[in-house]
C-alpha positions as CSV (number, residue, x, y, z in Angstrom):
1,X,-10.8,-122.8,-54.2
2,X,-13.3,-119.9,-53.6
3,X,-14.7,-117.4,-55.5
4,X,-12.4,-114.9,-54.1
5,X,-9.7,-116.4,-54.8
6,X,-10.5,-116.2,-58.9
7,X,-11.6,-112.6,-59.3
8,X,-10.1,-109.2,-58.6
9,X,-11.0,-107.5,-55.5
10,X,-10.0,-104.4,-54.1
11,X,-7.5,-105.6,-51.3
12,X,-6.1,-108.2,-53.5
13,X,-2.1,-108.1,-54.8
14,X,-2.4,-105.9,-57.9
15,X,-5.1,-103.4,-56.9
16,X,-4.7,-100.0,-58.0
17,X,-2.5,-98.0,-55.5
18,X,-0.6,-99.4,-52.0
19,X,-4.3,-99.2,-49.9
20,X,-6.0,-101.2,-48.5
21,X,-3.0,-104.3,-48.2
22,X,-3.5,-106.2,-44.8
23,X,0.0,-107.9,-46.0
24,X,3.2,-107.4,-46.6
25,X,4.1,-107.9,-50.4
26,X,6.4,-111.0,-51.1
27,X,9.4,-110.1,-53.0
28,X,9.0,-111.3,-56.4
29,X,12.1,-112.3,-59.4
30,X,10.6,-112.0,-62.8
31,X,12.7,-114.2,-64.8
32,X,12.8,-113.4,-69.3
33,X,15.0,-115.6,-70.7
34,X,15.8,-114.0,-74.4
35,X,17.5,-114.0,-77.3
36,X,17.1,-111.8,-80.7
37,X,14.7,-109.9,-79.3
38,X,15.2,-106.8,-80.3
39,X,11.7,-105.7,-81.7
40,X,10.0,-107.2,-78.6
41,X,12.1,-107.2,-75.2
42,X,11.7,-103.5,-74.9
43,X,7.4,-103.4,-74.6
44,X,8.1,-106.3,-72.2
45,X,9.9,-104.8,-70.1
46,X,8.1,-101.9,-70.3
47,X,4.6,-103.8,-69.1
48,X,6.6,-105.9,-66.3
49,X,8.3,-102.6,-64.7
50,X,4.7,-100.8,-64.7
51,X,3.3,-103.6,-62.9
52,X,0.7,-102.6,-59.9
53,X,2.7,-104.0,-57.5
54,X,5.2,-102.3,-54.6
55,X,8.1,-101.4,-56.7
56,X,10.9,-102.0,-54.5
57,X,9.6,-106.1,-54.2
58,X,10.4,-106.4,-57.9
59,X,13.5,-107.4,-60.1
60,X,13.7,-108.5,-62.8
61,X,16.6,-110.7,-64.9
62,X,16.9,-111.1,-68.3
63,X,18.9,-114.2,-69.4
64,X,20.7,-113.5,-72.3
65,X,21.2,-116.3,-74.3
66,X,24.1,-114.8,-76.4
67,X,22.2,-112.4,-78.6
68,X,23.4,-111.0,-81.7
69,X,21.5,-108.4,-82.7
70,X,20.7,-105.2,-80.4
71,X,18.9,-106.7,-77.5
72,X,21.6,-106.6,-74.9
73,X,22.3,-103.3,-75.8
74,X,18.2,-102.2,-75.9
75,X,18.4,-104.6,-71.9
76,X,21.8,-102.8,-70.8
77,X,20.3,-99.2,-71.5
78,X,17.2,-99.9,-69.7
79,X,18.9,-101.3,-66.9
80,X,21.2,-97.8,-66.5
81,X,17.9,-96.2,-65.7
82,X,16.2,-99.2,-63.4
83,X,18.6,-101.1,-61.3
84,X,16.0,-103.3,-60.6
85,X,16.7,-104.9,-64.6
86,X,19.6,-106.9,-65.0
87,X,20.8,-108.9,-68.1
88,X,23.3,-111.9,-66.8
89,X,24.6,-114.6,-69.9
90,X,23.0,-117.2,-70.9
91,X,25.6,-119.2,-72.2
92,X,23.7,-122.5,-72.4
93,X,21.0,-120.4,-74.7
94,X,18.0,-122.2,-74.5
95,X,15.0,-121.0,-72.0
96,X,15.6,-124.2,-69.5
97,X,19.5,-123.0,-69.0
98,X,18.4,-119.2,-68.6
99,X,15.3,-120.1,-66.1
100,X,17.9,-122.5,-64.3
101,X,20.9,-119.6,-64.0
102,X,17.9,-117.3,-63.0
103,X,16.4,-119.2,-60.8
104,X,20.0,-119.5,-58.5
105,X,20.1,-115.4,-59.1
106,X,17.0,-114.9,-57.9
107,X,16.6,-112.8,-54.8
108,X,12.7,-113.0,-54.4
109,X,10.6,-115.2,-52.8
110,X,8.5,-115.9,-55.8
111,X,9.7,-116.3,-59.2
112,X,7.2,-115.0,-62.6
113,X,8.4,-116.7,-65.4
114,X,8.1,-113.9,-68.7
115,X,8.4,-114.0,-72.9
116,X,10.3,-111.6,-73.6
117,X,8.3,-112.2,-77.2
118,X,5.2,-110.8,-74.8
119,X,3.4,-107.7,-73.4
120,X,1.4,-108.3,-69.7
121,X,-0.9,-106.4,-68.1
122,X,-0.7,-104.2,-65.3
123,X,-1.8,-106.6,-62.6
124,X,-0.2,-109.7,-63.7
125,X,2.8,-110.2,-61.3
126,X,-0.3,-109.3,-58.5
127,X,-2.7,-111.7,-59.5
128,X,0.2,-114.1,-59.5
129,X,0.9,-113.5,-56.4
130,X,-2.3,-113.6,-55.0
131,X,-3.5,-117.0,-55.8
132,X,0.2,-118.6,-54.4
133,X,-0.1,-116.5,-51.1
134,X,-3.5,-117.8,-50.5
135,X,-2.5,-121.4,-51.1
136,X,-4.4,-122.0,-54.2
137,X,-1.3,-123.9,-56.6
138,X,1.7,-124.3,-56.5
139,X,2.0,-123.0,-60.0
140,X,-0.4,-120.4,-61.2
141,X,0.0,-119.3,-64.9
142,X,-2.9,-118.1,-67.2
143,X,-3.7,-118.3,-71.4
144,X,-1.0,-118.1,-73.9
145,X,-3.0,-115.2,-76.2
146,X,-1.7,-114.5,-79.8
147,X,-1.6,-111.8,-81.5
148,X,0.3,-110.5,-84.7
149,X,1.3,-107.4,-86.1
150,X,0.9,-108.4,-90.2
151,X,-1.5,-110.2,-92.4
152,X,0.0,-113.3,-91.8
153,X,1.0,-113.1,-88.0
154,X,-2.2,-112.2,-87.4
155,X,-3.7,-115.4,-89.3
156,X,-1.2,-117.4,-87.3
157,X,-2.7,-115.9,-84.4
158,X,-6.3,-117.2,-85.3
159,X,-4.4,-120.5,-86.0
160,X,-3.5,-120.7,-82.9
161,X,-6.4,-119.6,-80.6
162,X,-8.4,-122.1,-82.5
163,X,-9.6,-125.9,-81.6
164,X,-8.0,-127.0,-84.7
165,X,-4.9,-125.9,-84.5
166,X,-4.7,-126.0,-80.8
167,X,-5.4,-129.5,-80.5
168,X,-8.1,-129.0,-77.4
169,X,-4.8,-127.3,-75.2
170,X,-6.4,-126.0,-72.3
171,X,-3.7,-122.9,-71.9
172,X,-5.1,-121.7,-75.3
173,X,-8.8,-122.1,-74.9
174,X,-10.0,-122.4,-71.0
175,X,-12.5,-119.8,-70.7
176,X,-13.0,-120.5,-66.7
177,X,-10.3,-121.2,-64.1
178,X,-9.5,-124.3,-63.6
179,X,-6.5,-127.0,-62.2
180,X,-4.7,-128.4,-65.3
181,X,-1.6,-130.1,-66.9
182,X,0.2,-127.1,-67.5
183,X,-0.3,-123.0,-68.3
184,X,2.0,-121.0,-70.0
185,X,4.6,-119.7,-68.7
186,X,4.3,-119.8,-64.7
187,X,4.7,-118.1,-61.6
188,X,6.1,-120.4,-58.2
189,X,7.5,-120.0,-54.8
190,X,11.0,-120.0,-55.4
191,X,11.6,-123.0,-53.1
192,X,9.2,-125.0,-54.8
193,X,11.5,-125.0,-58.2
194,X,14.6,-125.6,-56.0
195,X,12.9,-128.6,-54.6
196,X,11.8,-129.9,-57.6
197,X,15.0,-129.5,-59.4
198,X,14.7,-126.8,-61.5
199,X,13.8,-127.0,-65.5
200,X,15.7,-130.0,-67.3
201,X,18.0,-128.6,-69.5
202,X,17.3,-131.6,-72.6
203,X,13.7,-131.1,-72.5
204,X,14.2,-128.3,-74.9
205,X,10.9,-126.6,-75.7
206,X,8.9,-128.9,-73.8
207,X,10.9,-127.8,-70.0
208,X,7.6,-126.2,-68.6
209,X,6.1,-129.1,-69.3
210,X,8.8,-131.9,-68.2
211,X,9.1,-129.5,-65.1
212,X,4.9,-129.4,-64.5
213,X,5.3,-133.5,-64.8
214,X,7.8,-133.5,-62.0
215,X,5.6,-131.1,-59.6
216,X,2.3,-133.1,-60.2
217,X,4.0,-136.4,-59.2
218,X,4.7,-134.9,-56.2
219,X,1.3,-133.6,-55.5
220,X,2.0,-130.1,-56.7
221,X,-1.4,-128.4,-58.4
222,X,-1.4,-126.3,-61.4
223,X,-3.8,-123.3,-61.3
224,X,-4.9,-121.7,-65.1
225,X,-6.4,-118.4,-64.8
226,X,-7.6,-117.2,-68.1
227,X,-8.0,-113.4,-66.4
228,X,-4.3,-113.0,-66.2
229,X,-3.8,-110.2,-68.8
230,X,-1.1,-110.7,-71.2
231,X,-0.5,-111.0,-75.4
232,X,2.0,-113.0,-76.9
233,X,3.3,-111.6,-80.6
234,X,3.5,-115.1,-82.7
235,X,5.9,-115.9,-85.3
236,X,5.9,-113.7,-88.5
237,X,6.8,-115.8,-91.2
238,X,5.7,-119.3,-92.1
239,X,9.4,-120.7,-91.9
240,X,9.9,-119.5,-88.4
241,X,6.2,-121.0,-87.4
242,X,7.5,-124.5,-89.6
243,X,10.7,-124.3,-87.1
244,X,8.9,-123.3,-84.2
245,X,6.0,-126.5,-84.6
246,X,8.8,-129.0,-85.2
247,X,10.9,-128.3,-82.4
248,X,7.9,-128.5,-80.5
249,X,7.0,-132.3,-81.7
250,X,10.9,-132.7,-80.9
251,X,10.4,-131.6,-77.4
252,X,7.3,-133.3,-76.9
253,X,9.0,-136.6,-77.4
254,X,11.9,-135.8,-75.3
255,X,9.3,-135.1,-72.7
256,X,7.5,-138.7,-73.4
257,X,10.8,-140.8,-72.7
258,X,10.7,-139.2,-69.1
259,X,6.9,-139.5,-68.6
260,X,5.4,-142.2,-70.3
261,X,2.0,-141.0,-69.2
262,X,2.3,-137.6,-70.1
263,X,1.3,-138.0,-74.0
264,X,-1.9,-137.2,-74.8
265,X,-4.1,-138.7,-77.7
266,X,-4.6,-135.4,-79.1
267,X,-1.1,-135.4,-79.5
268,X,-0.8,-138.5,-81.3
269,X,-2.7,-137.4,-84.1
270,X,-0.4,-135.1,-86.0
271,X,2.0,-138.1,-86.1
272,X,-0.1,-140.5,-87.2
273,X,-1.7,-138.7,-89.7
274,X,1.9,-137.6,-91.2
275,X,2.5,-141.4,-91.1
276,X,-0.5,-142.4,-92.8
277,X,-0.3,-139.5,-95.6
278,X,3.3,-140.9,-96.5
279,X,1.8,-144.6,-96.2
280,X,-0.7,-143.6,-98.7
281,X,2.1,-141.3,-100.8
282,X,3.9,-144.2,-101.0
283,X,0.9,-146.5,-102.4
284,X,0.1,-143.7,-105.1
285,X,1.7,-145.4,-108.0
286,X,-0.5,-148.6,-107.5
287,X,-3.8,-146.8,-106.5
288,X,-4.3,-143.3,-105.8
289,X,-7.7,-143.8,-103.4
290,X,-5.7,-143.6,-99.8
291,X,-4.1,-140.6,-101.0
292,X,-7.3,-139.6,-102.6
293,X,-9.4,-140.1,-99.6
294,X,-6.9,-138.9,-96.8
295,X,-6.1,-135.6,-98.5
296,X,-9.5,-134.8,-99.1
297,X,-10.7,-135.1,-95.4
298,X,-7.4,-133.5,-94.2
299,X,-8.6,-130.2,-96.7
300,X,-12.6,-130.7,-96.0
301,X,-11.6,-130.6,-92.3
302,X,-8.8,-127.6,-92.8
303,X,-11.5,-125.3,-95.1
304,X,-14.3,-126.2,-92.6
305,X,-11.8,-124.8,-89.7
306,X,-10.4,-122.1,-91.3
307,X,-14.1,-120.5,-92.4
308,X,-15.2,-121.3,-88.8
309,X,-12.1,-119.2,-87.8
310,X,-12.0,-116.7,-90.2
311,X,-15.9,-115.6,-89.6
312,X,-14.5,-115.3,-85.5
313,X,-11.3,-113.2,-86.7
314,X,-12.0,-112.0,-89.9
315,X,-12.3,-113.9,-93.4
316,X,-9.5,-112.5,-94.9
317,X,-7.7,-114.3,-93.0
318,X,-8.9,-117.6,-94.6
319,X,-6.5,-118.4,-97.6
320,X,-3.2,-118.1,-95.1
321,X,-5.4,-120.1,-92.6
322,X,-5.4,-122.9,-95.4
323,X,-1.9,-122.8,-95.4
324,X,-1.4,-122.6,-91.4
325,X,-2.6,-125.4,-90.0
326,X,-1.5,-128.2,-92.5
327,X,2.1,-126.6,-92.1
328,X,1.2,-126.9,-88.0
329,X,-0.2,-129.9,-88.0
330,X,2.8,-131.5,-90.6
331,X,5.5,-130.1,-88.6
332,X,4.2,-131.1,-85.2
333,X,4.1,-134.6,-86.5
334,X,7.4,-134.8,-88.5
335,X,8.9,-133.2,-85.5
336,X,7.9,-135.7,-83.1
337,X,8.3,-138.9,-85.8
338,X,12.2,-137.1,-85.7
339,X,12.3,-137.2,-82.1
340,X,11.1,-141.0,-82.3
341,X,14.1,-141.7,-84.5
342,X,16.6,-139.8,-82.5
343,X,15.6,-140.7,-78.8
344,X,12.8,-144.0,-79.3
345,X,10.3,-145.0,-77.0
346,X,9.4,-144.6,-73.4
347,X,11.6,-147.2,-71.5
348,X,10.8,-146.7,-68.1
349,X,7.8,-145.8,-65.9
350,X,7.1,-142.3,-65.1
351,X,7.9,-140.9,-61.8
C-alpha cells in the first residue's frame, strides 16, 4: 500500500473536474437498499448523483423493500428527472435480498453499496474507485459517522462514536487507514460479489459481515479509509435504537454459527454481563451484594464514559448518555442470548 494510494491527489478518481485522468472511468452501480425512508432517501440521493465522478458511468438502484410511506413516490419522482435512478422491489425486504436483486441488475463494473439513512461526500464513489483500480482491496469502505438531528439523536451519536459504546469497532474509531475485518458499507468489483456468492440472505443485519467472512477466507483484503466522506443520521428515539441493538446481537449470532472464529471477545461482553446481572437479580432475595457490586461498576463505568463523552461532544448530552449505553449494551446482549436460544452454538468449523 503506498502513500498514494491513501490520500487525494489531483489525477486521482474524484478530483475536481474531468482533467487530468490518464484512465478511463469504470462504470460504477451504487446499490440503496431502503425502506421508510422518506425523511432521508432524498439528501442521499442528492449527495450520490452530485458525486465528482463522469456522470454517464453512474447509476444508481434503489431496492425497495415494500415501503409504506412516501419513499417510492419521493425515488419515482427523482427518477423522472435522472434516468440514471431506478427503484426496482424488494420483495424479500431486508438489505441482503435488495443488495442480492441489485447486485444481478447491476450494469457497472463496480458496485458502491449506500444507506439510504446517509449523506456522502462529493468524492466518495471516486475514492472508492481509486483504491480497487489500483489493486489495494478487494473491498474498500470507510467509517460509519453519526450524527443526529435532535437532543437525543444527537446523544446517540456520541454513543456511538465512542469506545464504550463501540466496543473498540474499528469502522467507528480508526483514525488511520488500515486492512480490517470489515467497514461499513462497501464498495467491490462486481465480479468479486458474484464469486463469492452474494450477501446471505439469513444473516440478517450482520450480511456485510457474514459476506466480509466469506471474502477473507478466500484471501480477499478489506481496506478502511477513514477519509471517505460521509454522515450517517442514527436512530431518533430510544425504542428504535433498543430494536436496532437487539437485532444486531441477533445477527451477530447468526453470523457465529457460520464462522466460528468470527466472534470477538469484545463482543462477548454484553452477553455476559446481561447473564451475570440476571444471575445476581436472581440471588437478590438471599443477598443483595452481586447485584450491589455489579450495578455499581456497570454505572461507575457508564458515568465515567458518558462525562468523557459529553466534555468531547457537549455535556448536555450527558443525562441521555446515561440512558444510552446501558439500553446498547442490554440490548446487544439480550439480542445475542435470543439468538443463542433460537439458532445454538457454532457446530461446524468456519470456512
Amino acid at each position: 500500500m503506498t502513500n498514494r494510494a491513501l490520500t487525494r491527489s489531483d489525477d486521482a478518481y474524484g478530483g475536481e473536474g474531468a482533467g487530468g485522468y490518464n484512465m478511463e472511468y469504470p462504470t460504477v452501480t451504487i446499490i440503496i437498499p431502503m425502506r421508510n425512508e422518506e425523511a432521508f432517501i432524498a439528501s442521499c440521493l442528492a449527495s450520490l448523483r452530485a458525486q465528482r465522478y463522469q456522470a454517464d458511468r453512474l447509476e444508481f438502484l434503489v431496492m425497495d423493500g415494500d415501503s409504506t410511506d412516501r419513499s417510492a413516490d419521493i425515488v419515482t419522482a427523482i427518477a423522472g428527472e435522472d434516468p440514471r435512478v431506478r427503484r426496482i422491489p424488494n420483495p424479500g425486504r431486508t438489505q441482503a435480498a435488495g443488495m442480492n436483486l441489485g447486485i444481478a441488475e447491476a450494469g457497472g463494473e463496480i458496485i458502491v453499496r449506500a444507506d439510504a439513512h446517509a449523506v456522502y461526500g462529493p468524492d466518495y464513489v471516486g475514492a472508492c474507485v481509486r483504491h480497487l483500480t489500483a489493486g489495494e482491496a478487494e473491498n474498500v469502505g470507510g467509517l460509519q459517522r453519526g450524527t443526529g438531528t435532535t437532543y437525543f439523536s444527537r446523544a446517540v451519536a456520541a454513543a456511538q462514536n465512542s469506545a464504550f459504546g463501540a466496543g473498540g469497532a474499528a469502522y467507528r474509531l480508526a483514525t488511520a487507514p488500515c486492512y480490517t475485518d470489515t467497514v461499513w458499507l462497501g464498495s467491490w468489483y462486481k465480479r468479486t460479489l458474484v464469486e463469492i456468492g452474494g450477501f446471505n440472505e439469513w444473516a440478517v443485519t450482520n450480511e456485510d459481515y457474514e459476506a466480509n467472512c466469506r471474502l477473507r477466507a478466500r484471501g480477499g483484503r478489506i481496506l478502511l479509509d477513514p477519509s471517505l466522506e460521509s454522515t450517517y443520521y442514527v436512530r431518533g428515539t430510544l425504542p428504535l435504537l433498543w430494536r436496532q441493538y437487539f437485532r444486531y446481537g441477533l445477527g451477530k449470532v447468526r453470523t457465529w454459527t457460520l464462522h466460528p472464529r468470527s466472534l470477538k471477545a469484545r463482543q462477548i461482553i454484553p452477553p455476559l454481563f446481561v447473564l451475570a446481572l440476571l444471575a445476581a437479580a436472581a440471588l437478590a432475595a438471599l443477598t443483595p451484594l452481586p447485584l450491589r457490586i455489579l450495578g455499581g461498576t456497570y454505572l461507575l463505568a457508564a458515568l465515567l464514559a458518558a462525562l468523557h463523552t459529553g466534555i468531547r461532544r457537549g455535556v448536555s448530552l450527558i443525562p441521555a448518555l446515561l440512558i444510552i449505553f446501558p439500553t446498547m449494551h442490554l440490548a446487544w446482549g439480550l439480542g445475542f442470548l435470543w439468538g443463542l436460544g433460537r439458532h445454538g452454538f457454532p457446530r461446524r468449523p468456519t470456512t
